[in-house]
N, C-alpha and C positions, 0 to 999 in steps of 0.2 A: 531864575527859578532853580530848586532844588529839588535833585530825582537820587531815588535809592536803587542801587546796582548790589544783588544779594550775588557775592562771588562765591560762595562755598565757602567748606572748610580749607587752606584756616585764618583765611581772610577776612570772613564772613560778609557784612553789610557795610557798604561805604557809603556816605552823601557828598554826594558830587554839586557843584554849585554853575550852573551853565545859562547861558541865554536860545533861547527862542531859532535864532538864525545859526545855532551851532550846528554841525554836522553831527553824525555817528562815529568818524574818525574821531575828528576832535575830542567828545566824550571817551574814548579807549584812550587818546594821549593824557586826558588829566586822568584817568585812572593811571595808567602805570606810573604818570610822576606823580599820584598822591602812596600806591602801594606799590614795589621794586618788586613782592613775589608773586605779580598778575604774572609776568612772563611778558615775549615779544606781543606788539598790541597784532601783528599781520594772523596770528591764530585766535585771538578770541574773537567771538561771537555775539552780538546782545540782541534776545528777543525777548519782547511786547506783547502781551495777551498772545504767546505763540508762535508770533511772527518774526522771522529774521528781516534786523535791520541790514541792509546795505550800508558802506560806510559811505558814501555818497550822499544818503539821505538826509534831511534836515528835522532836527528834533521838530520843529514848529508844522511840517505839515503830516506828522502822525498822527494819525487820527485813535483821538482818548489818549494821546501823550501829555498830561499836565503837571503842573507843580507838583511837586509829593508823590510823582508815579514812581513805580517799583518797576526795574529792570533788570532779565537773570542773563549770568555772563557764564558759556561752555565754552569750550574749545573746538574747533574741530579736529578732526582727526589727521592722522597723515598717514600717507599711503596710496592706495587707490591706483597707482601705474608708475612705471620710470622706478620704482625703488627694487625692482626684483622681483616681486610677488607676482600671485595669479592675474591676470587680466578677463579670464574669462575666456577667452580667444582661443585657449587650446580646444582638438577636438576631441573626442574618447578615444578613436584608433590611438592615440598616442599613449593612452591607458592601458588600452588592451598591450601592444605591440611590447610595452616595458614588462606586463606578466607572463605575458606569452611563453617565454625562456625560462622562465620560474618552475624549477619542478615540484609537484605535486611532495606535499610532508609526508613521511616514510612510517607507517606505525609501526611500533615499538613490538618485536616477535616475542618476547617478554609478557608483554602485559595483553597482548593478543592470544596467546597461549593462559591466562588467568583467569580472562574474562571466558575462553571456551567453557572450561572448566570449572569453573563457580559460577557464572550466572547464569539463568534460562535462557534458553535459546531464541524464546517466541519474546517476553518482554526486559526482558539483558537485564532484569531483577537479579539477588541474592538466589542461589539456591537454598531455598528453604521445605525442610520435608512437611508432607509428602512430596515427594519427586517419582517421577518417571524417563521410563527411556523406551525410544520408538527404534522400528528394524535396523536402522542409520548410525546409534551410538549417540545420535543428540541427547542433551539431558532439556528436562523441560520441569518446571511450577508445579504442579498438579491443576493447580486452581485458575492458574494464567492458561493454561491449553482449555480445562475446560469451559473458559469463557470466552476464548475464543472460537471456540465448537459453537456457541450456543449464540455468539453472535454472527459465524458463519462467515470467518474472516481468518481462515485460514491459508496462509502463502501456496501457490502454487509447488513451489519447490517441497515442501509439506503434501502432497495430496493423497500419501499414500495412508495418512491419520484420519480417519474417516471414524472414529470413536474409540471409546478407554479402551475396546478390546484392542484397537492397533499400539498400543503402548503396555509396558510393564512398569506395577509401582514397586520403586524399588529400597533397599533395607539399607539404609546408609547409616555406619558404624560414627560416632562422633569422633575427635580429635581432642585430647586430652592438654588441657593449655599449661607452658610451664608458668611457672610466678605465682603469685598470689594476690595481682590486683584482679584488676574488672579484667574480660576479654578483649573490649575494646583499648585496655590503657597502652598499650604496645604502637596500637595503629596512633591513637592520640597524638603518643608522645613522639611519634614521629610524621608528621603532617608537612610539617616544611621539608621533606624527604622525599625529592619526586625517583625514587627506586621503586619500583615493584614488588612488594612484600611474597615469599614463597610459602606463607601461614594459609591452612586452607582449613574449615571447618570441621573435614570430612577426612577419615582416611581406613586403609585395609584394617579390617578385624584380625588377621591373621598377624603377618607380619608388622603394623602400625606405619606402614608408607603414607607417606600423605596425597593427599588425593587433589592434587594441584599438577597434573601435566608433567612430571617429569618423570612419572612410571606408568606405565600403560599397565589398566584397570579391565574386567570384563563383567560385565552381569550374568549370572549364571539363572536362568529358565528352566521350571517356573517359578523359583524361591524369590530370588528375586536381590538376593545377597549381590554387594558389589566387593571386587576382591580384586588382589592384584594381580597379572602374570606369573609375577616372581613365588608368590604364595601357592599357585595351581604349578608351577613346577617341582618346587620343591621338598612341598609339603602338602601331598595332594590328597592325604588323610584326612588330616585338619579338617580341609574343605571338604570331604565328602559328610564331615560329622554334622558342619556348619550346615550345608545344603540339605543333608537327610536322603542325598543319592548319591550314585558312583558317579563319578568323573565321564564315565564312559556315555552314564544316561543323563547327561546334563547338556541343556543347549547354550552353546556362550555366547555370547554379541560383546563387541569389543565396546569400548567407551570412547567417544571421539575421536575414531579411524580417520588416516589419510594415503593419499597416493590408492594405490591398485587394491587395498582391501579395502576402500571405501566405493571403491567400481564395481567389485564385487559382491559388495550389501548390495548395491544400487539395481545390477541386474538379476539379482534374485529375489529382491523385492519387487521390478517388474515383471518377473514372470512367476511370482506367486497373484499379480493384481490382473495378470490374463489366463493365468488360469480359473480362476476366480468368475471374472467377465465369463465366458466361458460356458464353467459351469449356472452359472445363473441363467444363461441362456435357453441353457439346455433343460433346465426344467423348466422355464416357460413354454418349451415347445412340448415338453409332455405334458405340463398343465392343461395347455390348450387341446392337443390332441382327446386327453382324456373328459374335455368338457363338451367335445364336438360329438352331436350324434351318431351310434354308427352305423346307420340305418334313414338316409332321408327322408322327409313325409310325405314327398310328391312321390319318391319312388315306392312304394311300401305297397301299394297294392299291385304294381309288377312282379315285384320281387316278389308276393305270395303266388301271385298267379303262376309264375315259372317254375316257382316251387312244387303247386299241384299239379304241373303237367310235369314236370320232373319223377314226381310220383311215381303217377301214373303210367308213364313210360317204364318205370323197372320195377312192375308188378306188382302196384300197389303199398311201396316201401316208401315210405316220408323220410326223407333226410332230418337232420336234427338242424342244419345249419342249413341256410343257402349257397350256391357256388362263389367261389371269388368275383369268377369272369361275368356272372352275371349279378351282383351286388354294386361291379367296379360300373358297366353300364347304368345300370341305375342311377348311381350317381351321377352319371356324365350328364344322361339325360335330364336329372331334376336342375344342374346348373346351365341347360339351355335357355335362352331367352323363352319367354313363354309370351308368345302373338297373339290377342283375342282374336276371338274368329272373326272375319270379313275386313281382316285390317293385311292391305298389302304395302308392298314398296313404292306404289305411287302413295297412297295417303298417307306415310310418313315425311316422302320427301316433299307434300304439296304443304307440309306444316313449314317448311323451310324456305321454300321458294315458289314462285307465282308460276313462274315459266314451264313447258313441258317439253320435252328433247322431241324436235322435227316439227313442234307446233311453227306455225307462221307469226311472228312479232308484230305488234301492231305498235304502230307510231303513239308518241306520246307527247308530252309536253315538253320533257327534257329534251327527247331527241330534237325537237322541232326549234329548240331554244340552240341546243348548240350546233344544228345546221344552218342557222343566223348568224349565229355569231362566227361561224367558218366561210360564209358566205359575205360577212363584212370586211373579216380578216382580210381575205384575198380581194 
């Protein structure tokens, strides 16, 4: 009989010419000596509606093997153990133990220093105005703070931003580009340039420093102008013209402090947030003072009554006010428990318990249960 064996490219389809009682060896031996680029017959494969033949097997008892049947030839693979490769067998400790000594990647003090200073604090966006700045020197979005306000998902580290009053919006001067392409053509044309670029949007009105971290900047309150050190030192005119106040009535916050003048924001920002606390307290306690009556209802016909004999005793003269000492009693007495009449300390405590102190106990069911049960014990 005659079976078609589809070997791929670029072989393609062979017909093989075999008997009945031939094996699956046998069929791979007349293929290689009919085609040289089947390869060794010990790697190829022939299956049947799917099925891998064994080379042991006999064409005649496959079952739906007949003349003119179509048989496809793969290879297997090599590999799988003894060549070097994975076996499986390892455990992860040994994964671990090879990172372990790996130290942590080091970021770049460069481009860390870029990102303080151009991008927002809350969502590492572009700074783009409106911008603000909170007691800290952080710069922020305007629009990324306020939605995070509104979805109340502000960092703890953040908690001293409690709304736009805790921040200033502030007046950022732009950054004049040299060239005469687009703004972006610089960064473009250099892309495959993993350097740090020192171009920054933003910079002093005064002196034209740029405002990318390598001059320490201050926002001047309440204007809102950002400006450099360098410009409040040496030309401290300028900036009173710019601001519309003296130097002297102007409040500064630096812009992205570190070391000890960023401890120094930090606790005078806590102790403007307890003073604060504080005073909020303290007007609730005169809120309430001032809602409490000052004069009891329960007390109110004592306190006249002591009033008329008060009177009365210094010869008919009515006081316009009643005494302290006898006002402060009053009070005491309207917040005493008030007892209906015929209600004593036994009928409160008979609401509570059955029993009477020195009565005589009478046996019960319980008792009589577990003087059984201590009578069987033993």
């Amino acid at each position: 009989m005659q079976l078609f064996v589809r070997c791929g490219l670029p072989v393609g389809t062979l017909a093989v010419d075999c008997t009945p009682s031939d094996t699956v060896a046998d069929l791979k031996d007349r293929l290689c000596t009919k085609n040289g680029q089947l390869g060794p017959c010990r790697f190829m494969r022939l299956q049947h509606a799917g099925v891998s033949l064994p080379d042991e097997r006999i064409l005649g008892d496959v079952c739906g093997l007949g003349p003119d049947a179509t048989l496809h030839l793969s290879y297997r693979l090599r590999g799988g153990g003894g060549d070097g490769g994975s076996t499986g067998a390892e455990s992860r400790s040994c994964y671990l133990e090879m990172y372990l000594g790996k130290k942590a990647d080091k970021v770049n003090p460069e481009e860390e220093r870029l990102a303080k200073w151009t991008r927002c604090h809350l969502s590492g966006e572009p700074l783009t105005p409106p911008c603000v700045v909170d007691d800290l020197g952080n710069l922020y979005n305007k629009d990324a703070l306020i939605q995070r306000l509104l979805d109340k998902m502000i960092p703890r580290a953040l908690a001293h931003i409690t709304g736009l009053k805790s921040v200033t919006e502030l007046k950022m001067h732009p950054a004049k580009r040299s060239g005469t392409g687009p703004p972006n053509a610089k960064a473009a044309a250099s892309q495959t340039c993993f350097q740090p670029s020192n171009d920054s949007d933003f910079c002093c009105p005064v002196t034209g420093v740029a405002f990318n971290g390598r001059c320490k900047f201050v926002v001047l309150r309440p204007s809102g102008h950002v400006v450099s050190e360098k410009a409040l030192k040496e030309v401290p005119a300028v900036v009173e013209e710019l601001a519309g106040k003296k130097v002297s009535e102007l409040e500064t916050v630096p812009v992205n402090p570190g070391g000890e003048q960023l401890e120094q924001l930090r606790a005078r920002v806590a102790a403007r947030l307890a003073e604060k606390g504080a005073l909020k307290k303290d007007k609730k306690r005169s809120a309430a003072a001032a809602a409490a009556p000052a004069v009891p209802l329960n007390g109110g016909a004592a306190i006249a009554a002591a009033t008329v004999a008060n009177g009365n005793r210094g010869g008919g003269r009515r006081s316009a006010s009643p005494p302290v000492d006898d006002t402060a009693a009053a009070a005491a007495a309207a917040k005493r428990l008030k007892i209906p009449s015929g209600a004593t300390k036994e009928v409160y405590s008979s609401i509570f318990s059955s029993s009477k102190p020195g009565a005589v106990e009478k046996e019960t069911f319980c008792c009589r249960a577990l003087s059984a049960r201590g009578m069987n014990l033993t």
